[in-house]
DRENTOR-798601 format. One line per 3 residues: number of its first residue (from 0); their letters; for each residue x, y, z of C-alpha. Coordinates in steps of 0.05 Angstrom, whole numbers, padded with zeros to 5 digits. Each point is the difference from the previous one (the first is absolute). Layout:
REM DRENTOR-798601
NUM = A = X/Y/Z  ... .
***
This chain:
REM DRENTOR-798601
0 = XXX = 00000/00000/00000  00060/00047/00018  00038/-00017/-00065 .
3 = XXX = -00065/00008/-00042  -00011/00069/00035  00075/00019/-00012 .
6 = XXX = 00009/-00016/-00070  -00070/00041/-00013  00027/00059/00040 .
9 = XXX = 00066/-00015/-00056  -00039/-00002/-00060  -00047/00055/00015 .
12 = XXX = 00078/00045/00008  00016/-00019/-00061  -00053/00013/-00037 .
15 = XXX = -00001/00072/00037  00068/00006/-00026  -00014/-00023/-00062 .
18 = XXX = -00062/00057/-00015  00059/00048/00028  00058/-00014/-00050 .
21 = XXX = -00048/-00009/-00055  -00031/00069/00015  00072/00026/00012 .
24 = XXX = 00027/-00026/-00069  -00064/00031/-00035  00010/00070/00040 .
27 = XXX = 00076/-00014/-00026  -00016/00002/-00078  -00047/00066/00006 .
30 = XXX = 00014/00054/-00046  00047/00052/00028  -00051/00057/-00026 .
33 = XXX = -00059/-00018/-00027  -00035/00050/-00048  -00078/00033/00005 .
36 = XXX = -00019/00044/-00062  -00047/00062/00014  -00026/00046/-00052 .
39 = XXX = 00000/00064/00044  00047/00033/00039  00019/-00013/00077 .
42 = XXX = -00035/00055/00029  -00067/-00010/-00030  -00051/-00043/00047 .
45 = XXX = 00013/-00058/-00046  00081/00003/-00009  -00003/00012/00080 .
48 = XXX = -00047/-00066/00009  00058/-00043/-00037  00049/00030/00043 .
51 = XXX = -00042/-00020/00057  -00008/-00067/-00017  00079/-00013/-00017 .
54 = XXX = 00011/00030/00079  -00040/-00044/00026  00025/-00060/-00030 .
57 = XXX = 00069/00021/00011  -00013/00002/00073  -00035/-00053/00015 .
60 = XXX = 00043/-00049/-00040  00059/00033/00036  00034/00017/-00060 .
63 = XXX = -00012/-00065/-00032  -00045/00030/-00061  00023/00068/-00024 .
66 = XXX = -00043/00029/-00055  00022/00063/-00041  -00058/00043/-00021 .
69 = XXX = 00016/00033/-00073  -00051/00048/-00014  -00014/00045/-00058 .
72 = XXX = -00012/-00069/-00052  00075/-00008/00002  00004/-00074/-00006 .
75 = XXX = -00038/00008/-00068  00031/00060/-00038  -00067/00037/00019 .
78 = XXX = -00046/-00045/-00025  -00051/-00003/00041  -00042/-00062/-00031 .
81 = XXX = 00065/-00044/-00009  00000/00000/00076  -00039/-00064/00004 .
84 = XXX = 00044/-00038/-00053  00065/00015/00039  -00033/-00023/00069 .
87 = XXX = -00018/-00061/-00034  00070/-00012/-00033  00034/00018/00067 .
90 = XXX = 00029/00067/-00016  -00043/00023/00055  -00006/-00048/00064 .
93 = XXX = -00054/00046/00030  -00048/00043/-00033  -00055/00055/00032 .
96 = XXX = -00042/00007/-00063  -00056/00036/-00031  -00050/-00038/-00025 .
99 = XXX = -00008/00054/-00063  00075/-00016/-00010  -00012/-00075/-00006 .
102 = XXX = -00064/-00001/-00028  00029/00008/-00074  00034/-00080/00011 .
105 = XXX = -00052/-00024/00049  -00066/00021/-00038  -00040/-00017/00065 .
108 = XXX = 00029/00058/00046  -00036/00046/-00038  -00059/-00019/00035 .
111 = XXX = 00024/00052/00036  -00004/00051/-00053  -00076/-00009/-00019 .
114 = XXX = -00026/00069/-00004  -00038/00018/00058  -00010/-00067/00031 .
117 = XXX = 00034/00013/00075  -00041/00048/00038  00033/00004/00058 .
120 = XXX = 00053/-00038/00042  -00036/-00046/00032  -00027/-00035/-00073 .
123 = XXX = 00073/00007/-00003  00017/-00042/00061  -00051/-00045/-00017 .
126 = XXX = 00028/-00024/-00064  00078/00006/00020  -00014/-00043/00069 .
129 = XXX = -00058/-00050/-00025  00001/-00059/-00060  00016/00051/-00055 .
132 = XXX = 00070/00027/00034  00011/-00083/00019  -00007/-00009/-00078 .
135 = XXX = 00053/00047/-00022  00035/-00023/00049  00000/-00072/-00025 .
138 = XXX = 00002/00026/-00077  00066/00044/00017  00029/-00066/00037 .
141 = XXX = -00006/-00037/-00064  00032/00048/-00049  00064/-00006/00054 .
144 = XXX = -00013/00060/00058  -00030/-00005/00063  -00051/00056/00041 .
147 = XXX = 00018/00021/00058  -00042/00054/00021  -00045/00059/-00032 .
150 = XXX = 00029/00075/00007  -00038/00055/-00042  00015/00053/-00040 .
153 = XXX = -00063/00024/-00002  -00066/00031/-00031  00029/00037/-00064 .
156 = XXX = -00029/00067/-00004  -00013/00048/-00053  00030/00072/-00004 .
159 = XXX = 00003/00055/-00053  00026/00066/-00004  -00056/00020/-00055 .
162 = XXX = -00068/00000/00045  -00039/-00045/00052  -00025/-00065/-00019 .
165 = XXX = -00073/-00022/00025  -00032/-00033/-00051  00025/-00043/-00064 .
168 = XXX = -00006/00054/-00040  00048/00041/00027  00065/-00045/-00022 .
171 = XXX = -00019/00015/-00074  00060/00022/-00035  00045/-00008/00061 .
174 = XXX = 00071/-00031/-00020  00006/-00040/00069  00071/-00027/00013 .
177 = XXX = -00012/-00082/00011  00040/-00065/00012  00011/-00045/-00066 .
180 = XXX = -00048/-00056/00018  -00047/00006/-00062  -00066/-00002/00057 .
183 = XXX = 00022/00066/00030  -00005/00022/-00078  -00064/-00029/-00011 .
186 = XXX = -00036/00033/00056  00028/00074/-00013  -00020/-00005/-00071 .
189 = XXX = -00068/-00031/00027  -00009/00061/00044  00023/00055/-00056 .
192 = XXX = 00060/00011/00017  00074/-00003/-00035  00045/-00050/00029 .
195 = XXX = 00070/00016/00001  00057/-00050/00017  00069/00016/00026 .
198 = XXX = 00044/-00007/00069  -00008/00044/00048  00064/00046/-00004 .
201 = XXX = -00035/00022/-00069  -00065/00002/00016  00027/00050/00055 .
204 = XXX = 00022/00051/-00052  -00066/-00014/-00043  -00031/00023/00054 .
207 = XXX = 00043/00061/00000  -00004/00016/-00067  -00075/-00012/-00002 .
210 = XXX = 00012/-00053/-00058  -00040/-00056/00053  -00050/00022/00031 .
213 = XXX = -00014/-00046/00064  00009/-00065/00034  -00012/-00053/00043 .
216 = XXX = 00029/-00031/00054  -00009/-00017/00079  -00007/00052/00050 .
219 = XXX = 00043/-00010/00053  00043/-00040/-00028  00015/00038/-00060 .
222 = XXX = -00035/00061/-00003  00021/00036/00058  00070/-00025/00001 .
225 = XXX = 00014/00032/-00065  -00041/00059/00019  -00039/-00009/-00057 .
228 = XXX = -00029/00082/00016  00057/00021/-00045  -00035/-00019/-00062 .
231 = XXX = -00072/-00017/00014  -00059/00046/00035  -00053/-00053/-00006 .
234 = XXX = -00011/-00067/00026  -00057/-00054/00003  -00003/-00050/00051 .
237 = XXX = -00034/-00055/-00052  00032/-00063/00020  -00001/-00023/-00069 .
240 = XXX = 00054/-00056/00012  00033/-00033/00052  00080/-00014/00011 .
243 = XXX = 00006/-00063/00054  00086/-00013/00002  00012/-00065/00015 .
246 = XXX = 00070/-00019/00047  00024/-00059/-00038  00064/-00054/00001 .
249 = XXX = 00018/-00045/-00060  -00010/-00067/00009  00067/-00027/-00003 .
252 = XXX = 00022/00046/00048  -00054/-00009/00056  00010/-00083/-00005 .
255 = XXX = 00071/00019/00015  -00011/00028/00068  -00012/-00041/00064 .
258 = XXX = -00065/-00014/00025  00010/00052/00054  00027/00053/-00039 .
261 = XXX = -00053/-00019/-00045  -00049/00026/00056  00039/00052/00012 .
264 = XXX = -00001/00030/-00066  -00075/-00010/-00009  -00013/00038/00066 .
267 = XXX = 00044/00067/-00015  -00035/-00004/-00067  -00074/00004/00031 .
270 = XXX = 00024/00057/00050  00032/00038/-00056  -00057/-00001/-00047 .
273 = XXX = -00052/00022/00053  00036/00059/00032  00023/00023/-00080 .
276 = XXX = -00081/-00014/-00011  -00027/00043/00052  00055/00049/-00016 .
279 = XXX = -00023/00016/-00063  -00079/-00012/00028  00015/00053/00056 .
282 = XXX = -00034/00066/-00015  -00048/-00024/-00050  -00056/-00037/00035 .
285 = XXX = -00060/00038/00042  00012/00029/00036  00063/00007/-00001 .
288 = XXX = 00007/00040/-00074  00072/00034/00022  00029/-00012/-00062 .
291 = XXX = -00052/00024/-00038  00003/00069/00043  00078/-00005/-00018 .
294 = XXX = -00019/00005/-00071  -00049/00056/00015  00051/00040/00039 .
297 = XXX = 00060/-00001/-00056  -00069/00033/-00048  -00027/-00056/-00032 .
300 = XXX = -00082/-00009/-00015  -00017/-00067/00029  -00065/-00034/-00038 .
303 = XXX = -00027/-00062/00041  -00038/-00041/-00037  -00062/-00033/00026 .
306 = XXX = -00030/-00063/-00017  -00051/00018/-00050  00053/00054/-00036 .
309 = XXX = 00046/-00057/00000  -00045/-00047/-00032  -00006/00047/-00059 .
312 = XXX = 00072/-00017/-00009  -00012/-00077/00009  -00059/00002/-00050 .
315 = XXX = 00055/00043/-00050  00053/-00055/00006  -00054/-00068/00000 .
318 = XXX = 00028/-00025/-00074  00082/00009/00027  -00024/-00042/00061 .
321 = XXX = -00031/-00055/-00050  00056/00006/-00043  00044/-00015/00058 .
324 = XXX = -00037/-00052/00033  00020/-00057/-00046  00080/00020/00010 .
327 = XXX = -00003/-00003/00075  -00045/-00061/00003  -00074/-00009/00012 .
330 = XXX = -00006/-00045/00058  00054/00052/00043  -00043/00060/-00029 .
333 = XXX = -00053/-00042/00029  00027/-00015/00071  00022/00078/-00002 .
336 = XXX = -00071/00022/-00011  -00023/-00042/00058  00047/00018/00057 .
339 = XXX = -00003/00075/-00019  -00085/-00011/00000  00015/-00041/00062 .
342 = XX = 00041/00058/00028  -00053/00061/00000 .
***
């Protein structure tokens, strides 16, 4: 009985000692830096999140997992929607994405981009944390990069510098700086307006030289960062799209991690997306509106929309949301529908 309880107490030691010096040899073939692409800069909410997230992983590994943030689309020469092929490839180990960025390779993200079909953050919530976010989560997993958490870039917003904007008819003529995904096209040209294409260090002195004559793009996140008062006098809050970010890790990469720093990776990722999220919430949800004030104290006309004004909008854009349907897939459209309807 002795023996049998002493060579138990030996065999359970060694296979302690075994977990250790098979966790120990995995720690020991880590990366020295590992590399996380972000299309902003560091001091915007979302460069700041990725910093965030590559501190806290830092730490609580103990220095076993350092990540280097390069902001700015460095890792891809600017190019914005290559940023999903270089994840995939391994150029990038870690990613924190926009879905508009990816959503040129991975035709379902733009689910995300159907005009006017996020009201608010909670229909936002409830497709990111119920069966819809759990399918993109799987769908990125196959194509070779896993989800680690939601961040957000936010509601993108329209301003102008030529007058306010409160009903469709108002954009008519309007050359309105956009992103290159063809669906932000399609709904400015469905609304009457001009859409114009370039980066943003151009569309900066379009802006200037009156060439372009608005824009959209995310509040806090974007808007007031840049100071956007320095070009534009008028601005709708219209929430015509949404821009979830998602925190991701290739494949390859994660499996090559230990269990535990596995976990610990996962965990920084959640806490970095959700203070990033209600950074760039904060301000813009009654009734706390200070960043809309913000915008009314640097002289900008703030136009609200309300439901029924917005709907106008909806009803404008209908055949770009049919259009679109098909590309992001119906049965996700489908479950969207439902947990937004399931939200209010």
């Amino acid at each position: 009985m002795y023996q049998t309880r002493r060579f138990l107490i030996v065999l359970f030691s060694l296979g302690l000692s075994l977990v250790f010096f098979m966790g120990a040899a995995m720690a020991g073939n880590y990366k020295k830096e590992y590399k996380m692409s972000v299309v902003v800069g560091p001091k915007l909410p979302w460069g700041a999140g990725a910093t965030k997230f590559t501190e806290l992983v830092r730490k609580r590994s103990n220095g076993r997992i350092n990540i280097k943030v390069y902001t700015s689309s460095s890792l891809m020469a600017g190019r914005q929607t290559n940023e999903f092929l270089i994840h995939r490839q391994g150029v990038a180990d870690f990613c924190f994405a926009s879905t508009i960025n990816w959503s040129s390779t991975i035709k379902p993200l733009n689910l995300f981009n159907l005009p006017f079909l996020f009201p608010d953050y909670k229909a936002l919530d409830a497709v990111t944390g119920g069966e819809v976010g759990k399918d993109i989560a799987t769908m990125l997993h196959k194509k070779g990069v896993t989800l680690l958490a939601w961040g957000e870039n936010g509601f993108r917003e329209l301003t102008n510098s030529r007058r306010t904007i409160a009903k469709p008819e108002d954009l008519k003529g309007l050359k309105i700086r956009v992103v290159g995904t063809p669906i932000f096209i399609d709904i400015m040209k469905a609304l009457g307006a001009n859409p114009v294409n370039m980066n943003w260090g151009d569309a900066q002195v379009a802006f200037q030289q009156g060439v372009v004559d608005g824009q959209e793009n995310p509040v806090v996140a974007i808007e007031i960062p840049v100071k956007i008062w320095q070009f534009h006098k008028y601005i709708t809050i219209w929430h015509y799209v949404i821009d979830p970010l998602m925190l991701t890790v290739n494949n390859k990469v994660m499996s090559g991690f230990t269990p535990e720093d596995q976990k610990i990776i996962r965990q920084a990722a959640v806490e970095a997306a959700t203070e990033e999220r209600a950074i760039v919430r904060k301000g813009l949800i009654a009734p706390d509106l200070s960043a809309l004030h913000t915008l009314k104290q640097h002289g900008m006309q703030v136009t609200v929309l309300d439901d029924a004004v917005r709907l106008q909008f909806k009803n404008k854009t209908r055949k770009v949301y049919g259009k679109w349907v098909p590309v992001v897939g119906p049965e996700l459209v489908k479950k969207a529908e439902a947990a937004i309807a399931g939200s209010r």
